[in-house]
C-alpha positions in Angstrom: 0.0 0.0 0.0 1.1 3.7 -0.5 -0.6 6.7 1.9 0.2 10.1 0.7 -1.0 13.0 2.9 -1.0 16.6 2.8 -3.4 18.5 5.0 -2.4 22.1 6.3 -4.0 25.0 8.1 -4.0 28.8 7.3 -2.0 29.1 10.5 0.8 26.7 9.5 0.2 23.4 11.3 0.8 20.8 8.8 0.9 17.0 8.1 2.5 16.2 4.8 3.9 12.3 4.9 4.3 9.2 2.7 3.6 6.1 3.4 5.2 2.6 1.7 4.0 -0.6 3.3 4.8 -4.2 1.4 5.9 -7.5 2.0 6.9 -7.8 -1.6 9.6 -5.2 -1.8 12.1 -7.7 0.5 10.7 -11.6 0.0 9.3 -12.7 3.3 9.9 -9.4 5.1 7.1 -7.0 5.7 9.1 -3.3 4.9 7.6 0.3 6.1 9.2 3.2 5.2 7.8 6.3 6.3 9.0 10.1 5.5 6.9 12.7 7.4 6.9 16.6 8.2 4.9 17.5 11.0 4.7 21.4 12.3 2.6 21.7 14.9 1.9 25.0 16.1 -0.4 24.5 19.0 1.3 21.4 20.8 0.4 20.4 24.0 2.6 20.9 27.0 1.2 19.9 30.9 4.4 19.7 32.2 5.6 16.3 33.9 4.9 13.5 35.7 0.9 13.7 35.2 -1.0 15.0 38.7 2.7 16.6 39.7 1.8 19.2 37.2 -1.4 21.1 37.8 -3.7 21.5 35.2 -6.1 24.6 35.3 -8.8 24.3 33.4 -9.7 28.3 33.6 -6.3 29.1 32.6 -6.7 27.4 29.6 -9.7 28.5 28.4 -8.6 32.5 29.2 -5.0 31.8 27.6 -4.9 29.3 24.5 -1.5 28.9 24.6 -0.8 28.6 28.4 -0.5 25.3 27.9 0.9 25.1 24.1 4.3 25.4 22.4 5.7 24.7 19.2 6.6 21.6 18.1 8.0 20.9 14.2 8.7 17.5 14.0 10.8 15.9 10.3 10.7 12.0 10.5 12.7 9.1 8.5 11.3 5.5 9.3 12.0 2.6 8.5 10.4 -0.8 9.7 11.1 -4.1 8.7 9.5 -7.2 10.0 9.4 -11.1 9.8 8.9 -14.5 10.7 10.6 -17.8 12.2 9.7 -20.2 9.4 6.2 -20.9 9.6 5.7 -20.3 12.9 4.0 -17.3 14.7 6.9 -15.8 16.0 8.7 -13.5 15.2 11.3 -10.5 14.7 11.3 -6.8 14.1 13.9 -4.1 13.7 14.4 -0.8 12.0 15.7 3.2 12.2 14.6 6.1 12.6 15.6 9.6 12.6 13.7 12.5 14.1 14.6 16.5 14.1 12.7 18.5 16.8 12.6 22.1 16.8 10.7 23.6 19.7 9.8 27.4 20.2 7.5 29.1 22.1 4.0 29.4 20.7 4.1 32.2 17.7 1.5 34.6 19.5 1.7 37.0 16.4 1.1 34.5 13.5 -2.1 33.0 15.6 -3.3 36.5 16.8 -3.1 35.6 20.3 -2.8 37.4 23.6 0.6 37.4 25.2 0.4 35.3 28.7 1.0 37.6 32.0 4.4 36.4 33.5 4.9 33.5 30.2 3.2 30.1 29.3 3.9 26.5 31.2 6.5 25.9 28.3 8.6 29.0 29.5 8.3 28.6 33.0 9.5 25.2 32.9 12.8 26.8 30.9 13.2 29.2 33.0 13.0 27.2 36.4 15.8 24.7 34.6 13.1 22.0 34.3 13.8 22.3 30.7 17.5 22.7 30.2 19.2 24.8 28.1 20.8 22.4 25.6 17.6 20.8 25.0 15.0 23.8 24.9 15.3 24.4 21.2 15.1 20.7 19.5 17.4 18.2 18.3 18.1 15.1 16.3 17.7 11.6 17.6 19.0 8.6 15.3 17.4 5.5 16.5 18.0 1.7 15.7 15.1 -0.6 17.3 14.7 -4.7 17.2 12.5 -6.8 18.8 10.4 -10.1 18.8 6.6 -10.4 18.5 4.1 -13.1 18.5 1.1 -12.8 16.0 -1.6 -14.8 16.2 -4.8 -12.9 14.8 -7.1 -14.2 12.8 -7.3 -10.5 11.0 -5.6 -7.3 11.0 -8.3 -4.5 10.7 -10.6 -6.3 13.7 -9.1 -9.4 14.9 -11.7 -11.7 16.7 -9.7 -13.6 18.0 -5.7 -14.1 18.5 -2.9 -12.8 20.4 -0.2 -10.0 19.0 2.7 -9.3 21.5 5.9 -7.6 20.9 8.4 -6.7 23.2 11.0 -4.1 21.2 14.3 -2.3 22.5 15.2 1.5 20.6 18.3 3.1 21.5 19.8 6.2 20.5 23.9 5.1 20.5 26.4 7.9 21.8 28.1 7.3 18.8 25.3 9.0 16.1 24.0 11.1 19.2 26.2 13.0 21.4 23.7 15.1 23.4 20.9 12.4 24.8 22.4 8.7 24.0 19.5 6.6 25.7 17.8 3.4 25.1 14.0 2.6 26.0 12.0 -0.7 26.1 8.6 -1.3 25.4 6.4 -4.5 25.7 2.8 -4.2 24.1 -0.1 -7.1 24.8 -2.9 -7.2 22.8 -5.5 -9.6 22.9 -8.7 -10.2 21.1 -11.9 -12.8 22.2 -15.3 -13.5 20.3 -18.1 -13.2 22.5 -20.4 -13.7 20.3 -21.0 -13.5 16.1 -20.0 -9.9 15.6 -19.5 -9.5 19.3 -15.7 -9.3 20.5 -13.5 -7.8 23.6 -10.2 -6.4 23.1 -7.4 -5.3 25.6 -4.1 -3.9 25.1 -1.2 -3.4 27.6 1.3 -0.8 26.8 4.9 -0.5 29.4 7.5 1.9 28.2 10.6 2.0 30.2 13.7 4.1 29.7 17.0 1.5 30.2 19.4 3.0 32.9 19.9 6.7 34.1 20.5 8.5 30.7 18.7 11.8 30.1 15.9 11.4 27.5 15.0 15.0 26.1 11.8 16.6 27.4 10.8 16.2 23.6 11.0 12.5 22.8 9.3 11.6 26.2 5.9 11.8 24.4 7.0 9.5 21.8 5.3 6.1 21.7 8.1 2.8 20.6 6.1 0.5 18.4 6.6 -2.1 15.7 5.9 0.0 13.3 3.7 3.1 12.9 0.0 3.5 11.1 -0.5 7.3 12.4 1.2 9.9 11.1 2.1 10.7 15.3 2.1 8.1 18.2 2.8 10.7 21.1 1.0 10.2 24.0 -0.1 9.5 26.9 -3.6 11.1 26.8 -4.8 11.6 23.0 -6.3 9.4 20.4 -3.3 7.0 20.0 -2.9 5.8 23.6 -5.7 7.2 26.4 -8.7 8.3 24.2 -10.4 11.3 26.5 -7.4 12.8 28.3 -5.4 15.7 27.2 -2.7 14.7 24.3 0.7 14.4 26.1 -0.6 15.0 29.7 1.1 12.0 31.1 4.8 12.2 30.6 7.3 10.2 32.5 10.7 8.4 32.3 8.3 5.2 32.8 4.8 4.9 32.0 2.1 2.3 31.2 -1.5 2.5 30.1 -4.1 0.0 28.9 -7.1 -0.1 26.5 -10.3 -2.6 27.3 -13.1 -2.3 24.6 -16.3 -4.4 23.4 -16.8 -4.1 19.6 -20.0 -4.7 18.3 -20.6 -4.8 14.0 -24.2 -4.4 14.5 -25.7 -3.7 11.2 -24.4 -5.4 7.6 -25.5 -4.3 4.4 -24.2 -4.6 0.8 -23.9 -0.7 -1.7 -22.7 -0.8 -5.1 -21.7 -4.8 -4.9 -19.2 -3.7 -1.9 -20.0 -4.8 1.8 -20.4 -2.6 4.7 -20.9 -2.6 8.0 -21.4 -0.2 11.0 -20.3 -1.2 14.5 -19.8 0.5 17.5 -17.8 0.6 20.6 -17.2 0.7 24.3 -14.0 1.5 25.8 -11.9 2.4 29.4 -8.5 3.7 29.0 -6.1 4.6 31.7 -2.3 5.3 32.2 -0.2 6.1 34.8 3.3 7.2 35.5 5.3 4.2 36.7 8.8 6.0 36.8 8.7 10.2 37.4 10.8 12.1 35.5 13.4 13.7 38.1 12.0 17.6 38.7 14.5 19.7 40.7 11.7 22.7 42.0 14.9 24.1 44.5 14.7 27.3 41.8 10.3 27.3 42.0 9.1 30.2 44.7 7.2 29.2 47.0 4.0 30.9 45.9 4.7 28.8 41.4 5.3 25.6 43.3 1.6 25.6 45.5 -0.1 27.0 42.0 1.9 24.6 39.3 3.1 21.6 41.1 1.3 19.2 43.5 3.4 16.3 45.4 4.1 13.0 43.3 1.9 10.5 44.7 2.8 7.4 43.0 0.0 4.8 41.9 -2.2 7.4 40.4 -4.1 6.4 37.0 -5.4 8.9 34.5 -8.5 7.3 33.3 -11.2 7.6 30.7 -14.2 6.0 29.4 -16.3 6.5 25.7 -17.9 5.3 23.0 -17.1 5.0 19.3 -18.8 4.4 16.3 -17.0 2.5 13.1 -18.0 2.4 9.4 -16.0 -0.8 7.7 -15.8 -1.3 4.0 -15.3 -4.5 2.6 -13.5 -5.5 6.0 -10.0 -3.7 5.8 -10.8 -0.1 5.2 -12.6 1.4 8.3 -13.6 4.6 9.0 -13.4 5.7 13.2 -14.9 8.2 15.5 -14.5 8.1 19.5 -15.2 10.0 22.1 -13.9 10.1 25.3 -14.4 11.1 28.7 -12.1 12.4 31.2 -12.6 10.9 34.9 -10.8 13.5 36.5 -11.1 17.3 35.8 -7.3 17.6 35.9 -6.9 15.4 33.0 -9.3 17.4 30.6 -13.1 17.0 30.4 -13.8 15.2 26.6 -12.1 14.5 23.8 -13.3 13.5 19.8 -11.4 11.8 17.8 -12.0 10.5 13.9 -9.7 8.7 11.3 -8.8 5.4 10.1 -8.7 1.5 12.0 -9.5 0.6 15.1 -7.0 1.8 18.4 -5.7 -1.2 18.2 
C-alpha cells in the first residue's frame, strides 16, 4: 500500500507524509518506510509527571497557549519485519531519525494574547526544568529490534488471537552525542469472540527508559512501536494511547497505560456490490506514570510551586471512558470516531477523535 498526505491549516500546522508498506519489496519481510513533516503550532505541553503538574482548566480557556508550544517535528522511518519459518513468532527491527525544533508558541502568527508572567512551556525553561541544551530541538537517530508473537485471525478487527511484541530502541552515543539513551517497550494485545459480531479487546502498553541516561523533554511523548499507522504516536492522553485525556498529559521516564473495549458490527448491508458494516464501541483507557521524571523545584518560589506543582503520589491512574462508532468497507478499510471522557477534571473534560482502524 502507498498513503500520501497533505493536510495544512491557514496558521501553518501541517501533516505532509508518505507512506510505503509491502511485503513484496524484500521476500518474506514485511518493509515500512515512512518520510513525514509534521509542524505543529499549537502542541500540548502539561508539564511532567501527570498529577505533579497542575492542570487549570480556567487558565486554559482564558490563555490558549498557556498550555501550548511549538513543536516541528521531520521523520525518517524505516520498519522491517518477519517471521521464524512458519511459525508465529517472530522478529522486528528498524531506524529512525527524528529532528525537533521547539519554540514558544508564535502569538503573532495565531493573533493571540501574550500570557501575564509566560506560558507552562517558558516557565518550565526558566525554572531549569527544561535545560538549556535541550529547549530548542534536536536530532535523535534510532536503531530498534524486537520479537513479537502474532496470532490474529485479521488485521483490521481481529476476533480472536494474540499480537505481543516486546521491542528495545536506542539512541547510541556514537550517532547522538547530546541524549544517548535506550528505551524498552512491551505491548499485549488480545482479542476474544463473545459472540458473532460481538468481540473484547485489551491492550497493555509499558515503556521504560533503560538506565539513568537523560531522555529530552521532547522524545518523552514518543510512543516505541513495531511499526507506525498514524502519522504521530505521542501520548499519553490523546487518540493514539488514552482516548479522553489531554494529548501528552502523562509524561514520564516510565509509563504504562491500557485499552479494554467491546466491539459490536451491528448492522451489515451490501452498496454498489461492496459490503459494509457499521459497529460500535465501548471503551476504558487509563495510564499512569510508573517511573517520574526527576523535577529539581529548588529554583520554584514558593508561591509557582503551591499554583503549578502538586506532590508526586505514585500509583495514580489517569482514566477515561467512551464510545465509538465504526464504518467498515469491505473488512479492511474502516472509518473511526471516538469519544472520550475524562474521569478527572485535571486530565481534561472530553475528547473527539476520527480517522482510520481501530485503536488497536
Amino acid at each position: 500500500s502507498l498513503y500520501l498526505e497533505l493536510s495544512t491549516y491557514t496558521k501553518g500546522t501541517t501533516i505532509a507524509r508518505v507512506r510505503y508498506d509491502s511485503e513484496r519489496l524484500i521476500p518474506k519481510v514485511r518493509t515500512t518506510l515512512d518520510i513525514a513533516y509534521v509542524p505543529d503550532q499549537m502542541s500540548d505541553f502539561y508539564g511532567f509527571n501527570g498529577y505533579q503538574s497542575v492542570f487549570d482548566a480556567a487558565t486554559s480557556k482564558m490563555y490558549r497557549n498557556f498550555y501550548k508550544c511549538e513543536k516541528n517535528t521531520f521523520r525518517i522511518k524505516a520498519d522491517f519485519q518477519g517471521y521464524f519459518g512458519e511459525s508465529k513468532f517472530g522478529w522486528v527491527a528498524g531506524y529512525a531519525f527524528y529532528n525537533f525544533k521547539m519554540d514558544t508558541v508564535n502569538i503573532t502568527k495565531l493573533g493571540l494574547s501574550p500570557v501575564p508572567g509566560g506560558d507552562l512551556f517558558q516557565k518550565y525553561k526558566a525554572w531549569g526544568l527544561i535545560d538549556a541544551t535541550e529547549a530548542n530541538g534536536g536530532s535523535i537517530n534510532y536503531f530498534k529490534i524486537g520479537l513479537k508473537y502474532d496470532s490474529r485471525d485479521q488485521l483490521a478487527c481481529p476476533m480472536k488471537g494474540i499480537f505481543t511484541e516486546a521491542v528495545i530502541q536506542t539512541a547510541p552515543k556514537f550517532l547522538n552525542e547530546t541524549f544517548p539513551h535506550t528505551k524498552l517497550a512491551i505491548i499485549h494485545r488480545q482479542y476474544f469472540t463473545l459472540a458473532k459480531d460481538l468481540s473484547f479487546a485489551y491492550r497493555l502498553d509499558y515503556q521504560m527508559t533503560l538506565g539513568n541516561d537523560k531522555v529530552p523533554y521532547y522524545a518523552q511523548s514518543e510512543l516505541i512501536t513495531s511499526y507506525l499507522i498514524a502519522a504521530t504516536n505521542q501520548g499519553l492522553g490523546g487518540k493514539s494511547s488514552v482516548r479522553g485525556i489531554l494529548r501528552n498529559r502523562i509524561i514520564g521516564d516510565n509509563v504504562g497505560f491500557g485499552n479494554f473495549e467491546f466491539r459490536y458490527k451491528f448492522l451489515r448491508f451490501e452498496l454498489f456490490k461492496q459490503n459494509f458494516y457499521l459497529g460500535t464501541n465501548v471503551f476504558f483507557d487509563s495510564g499512569i506514570i510508573l517511573k517520574p521524571i526527576d523535577m529539581d523545584l529548588s529554583t520554584v518560589s514558593a508561591s509557582d510551586k503551591a499554583k503549578y506543582f502538586n506532590d508526586y503520589i505514585p500509583g495514580k491512574f489517569h482514566s477515561a471512558a467512551g464510545i465509538g462508532l465504526k464504518v467498515g468497507w469491505n473488512e479492511n478499510f474502516v472509518i473511526s470516531a471516538d469519544f472520550g471522557k475524562a474521569f478527572d477534571k485535571q486530565d481534561g473534560n472530553t475528547g473527539f477523535y476520527i480517522g482510520l482502524n481501530y485503536l488497536f
